[in-house]
MARTORLUM-968577 format. One record per residue (C-alpha): y, x, z; residue in one letter. Coordinates in nm, 4 decimals, always signed. Each point is the difference from the previous one (the first is absolute). Example, Ala and Ser with C-alpha at 12.3 -4.5 7.8 and 13.67 -1.06 7.14 Angstrom:
residues 2
          y          x          z   drenvex
    -0.4500    +1.2300    +0.7800         A
    +0.3440    +0.1370    -0.0660         S
***
This chain:
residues 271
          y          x          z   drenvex
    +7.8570   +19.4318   +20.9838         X
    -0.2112    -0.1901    +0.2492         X
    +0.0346    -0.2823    +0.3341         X
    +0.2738    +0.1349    +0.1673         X
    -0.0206    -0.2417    +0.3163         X
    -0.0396    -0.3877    +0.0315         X
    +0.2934    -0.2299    +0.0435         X
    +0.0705    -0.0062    +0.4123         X
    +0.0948    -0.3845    +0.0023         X
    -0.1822    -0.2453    +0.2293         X
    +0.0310    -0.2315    -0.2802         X
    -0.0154    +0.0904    -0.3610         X
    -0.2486    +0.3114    -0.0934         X
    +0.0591    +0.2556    -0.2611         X
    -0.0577    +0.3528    -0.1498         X
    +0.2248    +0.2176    -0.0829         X
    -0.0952    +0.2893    -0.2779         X
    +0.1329    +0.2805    -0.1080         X
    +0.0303    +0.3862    -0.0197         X
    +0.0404    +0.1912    +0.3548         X
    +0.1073    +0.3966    +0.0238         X
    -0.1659    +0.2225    +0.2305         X
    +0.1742    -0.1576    +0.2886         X
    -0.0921    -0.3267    -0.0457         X
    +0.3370    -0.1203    -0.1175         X
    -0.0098    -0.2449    -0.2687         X
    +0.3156    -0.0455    -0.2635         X
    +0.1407    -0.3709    -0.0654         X
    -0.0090    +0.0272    -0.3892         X
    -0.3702    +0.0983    +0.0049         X
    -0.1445    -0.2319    +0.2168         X
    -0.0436    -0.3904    -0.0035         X
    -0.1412    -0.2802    +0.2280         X
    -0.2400    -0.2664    -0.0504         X
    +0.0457    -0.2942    +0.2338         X
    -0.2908    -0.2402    +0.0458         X
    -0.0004    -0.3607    +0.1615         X
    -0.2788    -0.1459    +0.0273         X
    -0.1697    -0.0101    -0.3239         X
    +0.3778    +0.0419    -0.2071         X
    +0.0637    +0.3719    -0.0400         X
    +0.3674    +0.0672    -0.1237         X
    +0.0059    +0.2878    -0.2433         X
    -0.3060    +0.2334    -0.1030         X
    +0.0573    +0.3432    +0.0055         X
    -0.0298    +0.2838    -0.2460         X
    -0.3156    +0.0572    -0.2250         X
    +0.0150    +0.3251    +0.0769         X
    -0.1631    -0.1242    +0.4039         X
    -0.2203    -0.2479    -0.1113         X
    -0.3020    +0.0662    +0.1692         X
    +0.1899    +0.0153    +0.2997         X
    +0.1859    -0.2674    -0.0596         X
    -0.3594    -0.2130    -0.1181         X
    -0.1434    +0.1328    +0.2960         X
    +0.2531    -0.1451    +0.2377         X
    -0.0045    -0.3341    -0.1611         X
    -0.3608    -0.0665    +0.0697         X
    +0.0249    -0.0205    +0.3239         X
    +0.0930    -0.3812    -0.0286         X
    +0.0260    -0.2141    -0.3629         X
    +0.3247    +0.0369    -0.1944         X
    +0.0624    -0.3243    -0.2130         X
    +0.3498    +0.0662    -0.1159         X
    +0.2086    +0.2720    -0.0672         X
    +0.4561    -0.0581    +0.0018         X
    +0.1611    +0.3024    -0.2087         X
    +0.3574    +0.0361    +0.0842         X
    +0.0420    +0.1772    -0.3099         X
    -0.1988    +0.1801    -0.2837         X
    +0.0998    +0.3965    +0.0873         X
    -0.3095    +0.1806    -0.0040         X
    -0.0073    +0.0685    +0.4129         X
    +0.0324    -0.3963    +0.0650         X
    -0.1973    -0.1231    -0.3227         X
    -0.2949    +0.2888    -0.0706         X
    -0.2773    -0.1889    +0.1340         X
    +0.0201    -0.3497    -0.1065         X
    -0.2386    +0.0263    -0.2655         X
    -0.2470    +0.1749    +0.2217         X
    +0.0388    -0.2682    +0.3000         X
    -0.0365    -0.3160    -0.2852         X
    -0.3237    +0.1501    -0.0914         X
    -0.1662    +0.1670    +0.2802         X
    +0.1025    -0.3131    +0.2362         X
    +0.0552    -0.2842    -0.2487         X
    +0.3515    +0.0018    +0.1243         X
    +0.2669    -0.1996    -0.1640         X
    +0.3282    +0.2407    -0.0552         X
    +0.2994    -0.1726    +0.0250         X
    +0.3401    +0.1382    -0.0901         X
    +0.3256    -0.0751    -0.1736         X
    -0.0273    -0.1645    -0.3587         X
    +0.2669    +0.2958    -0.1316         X
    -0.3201    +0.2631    +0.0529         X
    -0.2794    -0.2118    -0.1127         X
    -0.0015    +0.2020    -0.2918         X
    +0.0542    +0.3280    +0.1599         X
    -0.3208    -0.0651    +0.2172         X
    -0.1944    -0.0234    -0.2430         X
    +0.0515    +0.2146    -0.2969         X
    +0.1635    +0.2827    +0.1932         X
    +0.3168    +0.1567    -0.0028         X
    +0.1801    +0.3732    -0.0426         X
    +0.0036    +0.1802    +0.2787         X
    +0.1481    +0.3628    +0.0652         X
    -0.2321    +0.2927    +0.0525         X
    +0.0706    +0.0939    +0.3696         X
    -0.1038    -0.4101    +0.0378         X
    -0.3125    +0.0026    -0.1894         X
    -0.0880    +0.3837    +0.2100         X
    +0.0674    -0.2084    +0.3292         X
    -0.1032    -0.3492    -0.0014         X
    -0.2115    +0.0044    -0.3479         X
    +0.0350    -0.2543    -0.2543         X
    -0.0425    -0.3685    +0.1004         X
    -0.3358    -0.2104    -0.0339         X
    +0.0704    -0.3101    -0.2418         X
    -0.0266    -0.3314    +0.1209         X
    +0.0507    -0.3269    -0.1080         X
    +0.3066    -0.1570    +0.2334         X
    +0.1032    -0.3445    +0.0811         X
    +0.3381    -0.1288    +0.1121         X
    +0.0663    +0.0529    +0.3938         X
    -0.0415    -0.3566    +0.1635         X
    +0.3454    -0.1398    +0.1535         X
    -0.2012    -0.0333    +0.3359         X
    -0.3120    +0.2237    +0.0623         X
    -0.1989    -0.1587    +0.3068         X
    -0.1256    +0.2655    +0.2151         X
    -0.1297    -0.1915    +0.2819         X
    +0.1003    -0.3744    +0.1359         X
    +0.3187    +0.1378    +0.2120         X
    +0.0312    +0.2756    -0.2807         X
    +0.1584    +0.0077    -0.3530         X
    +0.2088    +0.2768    -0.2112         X
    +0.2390    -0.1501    -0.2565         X
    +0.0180    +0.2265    -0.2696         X
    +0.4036    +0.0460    -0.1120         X
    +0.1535    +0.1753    -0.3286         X
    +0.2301    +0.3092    +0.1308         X
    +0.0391    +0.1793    -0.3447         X
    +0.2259    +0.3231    +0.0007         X
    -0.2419    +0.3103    +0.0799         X
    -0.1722    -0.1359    -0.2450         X
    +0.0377    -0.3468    -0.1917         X
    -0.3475    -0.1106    +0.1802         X
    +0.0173    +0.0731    +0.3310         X
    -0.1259    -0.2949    +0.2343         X
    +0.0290    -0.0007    +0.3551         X
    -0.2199    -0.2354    +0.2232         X
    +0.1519    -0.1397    +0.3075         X
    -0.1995    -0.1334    +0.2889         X
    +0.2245    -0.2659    +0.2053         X
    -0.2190    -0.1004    +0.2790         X
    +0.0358    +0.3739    +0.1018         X
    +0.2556    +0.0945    -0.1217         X
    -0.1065    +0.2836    -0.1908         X
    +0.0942    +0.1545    -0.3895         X
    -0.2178    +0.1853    -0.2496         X
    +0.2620    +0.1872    -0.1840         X
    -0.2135    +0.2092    -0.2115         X
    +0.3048    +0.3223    -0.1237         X
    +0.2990    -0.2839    +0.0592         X
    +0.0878    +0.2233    +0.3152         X
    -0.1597    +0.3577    -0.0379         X
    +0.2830    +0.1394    +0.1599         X
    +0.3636    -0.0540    +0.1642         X
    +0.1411    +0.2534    -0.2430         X
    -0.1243    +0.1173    -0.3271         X
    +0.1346    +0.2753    -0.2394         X
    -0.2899    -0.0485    -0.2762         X
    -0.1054    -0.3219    -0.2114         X
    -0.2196    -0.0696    -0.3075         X
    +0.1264    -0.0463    -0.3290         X
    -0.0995    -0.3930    +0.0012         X
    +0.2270    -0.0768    +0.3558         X
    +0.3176    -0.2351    -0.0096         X
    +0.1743    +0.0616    +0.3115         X
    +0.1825    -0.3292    -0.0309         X
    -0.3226    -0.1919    +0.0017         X
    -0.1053    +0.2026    +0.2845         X
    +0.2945    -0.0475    +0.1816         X
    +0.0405    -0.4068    -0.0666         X
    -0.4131    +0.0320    +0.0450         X
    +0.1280    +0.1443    +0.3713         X
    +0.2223    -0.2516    +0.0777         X
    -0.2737    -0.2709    -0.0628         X
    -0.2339    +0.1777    +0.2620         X
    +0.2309    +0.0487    +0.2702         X
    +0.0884    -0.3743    +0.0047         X
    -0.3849    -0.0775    +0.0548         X
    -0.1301    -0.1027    +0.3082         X
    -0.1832    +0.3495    +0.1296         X
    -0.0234    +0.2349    +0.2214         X
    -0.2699    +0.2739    -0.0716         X
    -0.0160    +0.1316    -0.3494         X
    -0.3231    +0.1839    -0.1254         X
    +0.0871    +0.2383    -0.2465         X
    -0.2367    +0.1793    -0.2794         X
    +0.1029    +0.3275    +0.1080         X
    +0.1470    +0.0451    +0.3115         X
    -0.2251    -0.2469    +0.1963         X
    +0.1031    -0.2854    +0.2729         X
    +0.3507    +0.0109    +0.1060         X
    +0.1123    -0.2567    +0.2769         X
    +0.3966    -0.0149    -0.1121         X
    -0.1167    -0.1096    -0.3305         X
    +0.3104    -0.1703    -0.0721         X
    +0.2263    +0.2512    +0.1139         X
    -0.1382    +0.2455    -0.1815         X
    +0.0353    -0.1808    -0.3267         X
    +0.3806    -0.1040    +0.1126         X
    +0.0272    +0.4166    -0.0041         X
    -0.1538    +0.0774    -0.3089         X
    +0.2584    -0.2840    -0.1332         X
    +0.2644    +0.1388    +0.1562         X
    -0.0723    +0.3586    -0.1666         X
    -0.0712    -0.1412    -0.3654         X
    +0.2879    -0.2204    -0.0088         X
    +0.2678    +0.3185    +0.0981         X
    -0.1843    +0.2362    -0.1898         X
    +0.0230    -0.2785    -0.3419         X
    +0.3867    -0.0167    +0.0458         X
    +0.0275    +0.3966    +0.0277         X
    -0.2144    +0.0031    -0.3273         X
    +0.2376    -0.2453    -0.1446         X
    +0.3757    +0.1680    +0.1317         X
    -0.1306    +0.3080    -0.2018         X
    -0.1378    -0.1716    -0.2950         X
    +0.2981    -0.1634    +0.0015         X
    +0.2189    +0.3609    +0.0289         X
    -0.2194    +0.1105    -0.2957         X
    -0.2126    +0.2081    +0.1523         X
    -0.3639    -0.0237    -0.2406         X
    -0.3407    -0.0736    +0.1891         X
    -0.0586    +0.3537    +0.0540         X
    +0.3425    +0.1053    +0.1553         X
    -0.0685    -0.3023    +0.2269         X
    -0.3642    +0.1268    +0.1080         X
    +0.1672    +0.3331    +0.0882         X
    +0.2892    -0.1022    +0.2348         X
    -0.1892    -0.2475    +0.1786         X
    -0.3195    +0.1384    +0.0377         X
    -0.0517    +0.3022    -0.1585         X
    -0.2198    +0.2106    -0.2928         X
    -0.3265    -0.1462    -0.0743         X
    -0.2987    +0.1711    +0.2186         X
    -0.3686    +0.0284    -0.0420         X
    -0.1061    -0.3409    +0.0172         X
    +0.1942    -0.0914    -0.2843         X
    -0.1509    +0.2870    -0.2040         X
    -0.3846    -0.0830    +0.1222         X
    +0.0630    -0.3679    -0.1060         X
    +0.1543    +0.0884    -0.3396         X
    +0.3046    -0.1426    +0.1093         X
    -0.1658    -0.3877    +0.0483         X
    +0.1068    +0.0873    +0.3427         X
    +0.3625    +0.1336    +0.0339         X
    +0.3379    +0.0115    +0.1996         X
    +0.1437    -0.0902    -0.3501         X
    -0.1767    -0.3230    -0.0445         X
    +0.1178    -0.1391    +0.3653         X
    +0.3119    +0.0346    -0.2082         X
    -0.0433    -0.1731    -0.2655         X
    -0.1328    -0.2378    +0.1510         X
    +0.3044    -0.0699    +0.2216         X
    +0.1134    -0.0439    -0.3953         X
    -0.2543    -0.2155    -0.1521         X
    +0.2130    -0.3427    +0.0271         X
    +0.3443    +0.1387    -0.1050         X
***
């Protein structure tokens, strides 16, 4: 892994790290983004790019770091930043604990992004003042996971959505995702006042909104085909196969914490 390229926006700066083939192509799932404002950086990056990551971070002071939420890519380097910057790390209350004592994580994870640096969190602020014309206000938008927090800038009209968007389509989910939450999570965000959303993974994106509408659009069809065949019978595993198919590598490299059958049951979790 390493600094793929700098975030090309005239107004918010970021890295974005991750694992590049021989062409220089770089894979969604493996890479992640740290966006910086100011002295407010929102997420920190693997452990397993620290010195890059430490490296780019003293080029100007850091005082606080937002985690959207407390998978290893987003989360890893919180206890490095609170101790090599005197930081504060601020995050959801439901991961406090997960910050710092640690938490399982699959092999493939711990190979990629290495295990996370402790740290000892404090709640996300409501409001997190950035500048006097500037502020994020930090809001709750459980379903990928029960801690995600995405920070919304109104003056500009801009959205940290840490993995709330990801993609417009997905055929894979972890085994902790409600697609329910996500979906009522979804609705929330599109009724926001924004236009450009900055994503952990697949960078700036100017339709922000529209782009969440479509990944709305897909979840909520794809949870009522999940339901007509639960509701036919059909068990989790028939499901997986008719509507997307057997099970590939990434399932297998993940030890199944990853998995076509877990977007299904989680289209299940609230029946």
């Amino acid at each position: 892994m390493g600094i793929i390229h700098k975030i090309d926006h005239p107004q918010v700066e970021g890295i974005r790290l991750g694992r590049q083939n021989r062409a220089g192509q770089y894979r969604i799932n493996t890479s992640c983004i740290i966006y910086r404002l100011g002295d407010t950086i929102v997420d920190t990056g693997p452990t397993a790019e620290w010195k890059l990551v430490k490296r780019y971070l003293e080029e100007r002071p850091v005082r606080r770091a937002l985690i959207t939420h407390y998978h290893e890519d987003h989360s890893g380097n919180g206890g490095n930043i609170e101790c090599c910057f005197n930081a504060a790390v601020h995050c959801h209350h439901n991961s406090h604990q997960r910050l710092r004592e640690g938490f399982k994580m699959n092999l493939s994870s711990r190979m990629i992004f290495g295990k996370i640096s402790l740290a000892n969190p404090t709640r996300c602020p409501e409001v997190v003042e950035i500048s006097p014309t500037r502020r994020l206000q930090a809001l709750h938008m459980p379903g990928h996971t029960d801690d995600l927090t995405t920070f919304l800038e109104p003056n500009e009209g801009w959205l940290f959505s840490g993995d709330l968007y990801v993609a417009k389509q997905v055929r894979f989910a972890h085994h902790e995702e409600n697609i329910q939450q996500q979906i009522e999570s979804l609705r929330t965000a599109v009724s926001l006042d924004f236009d450009t959303l900055f994503c952990a993974h697949r960078g700036h994106i100017a339709n922000g909104k529209q782009v969440l509408q479509q990944k709305l659009d897909f979840l909520t069809s794809f949870r009522e085909k999940v339901i007509l065949l639960h509701s036919k019978g059909y068990s989790r595993r028939q499901i997986t196969h008719q509507l997307l198919g057997r099970e590939g590598s990434m399932a297998l490299l993940s030890g199944f914490a990853m998995s076509k059958g877990n977007l299904v049951a989680a289209c299940l979790k609230d029946l």
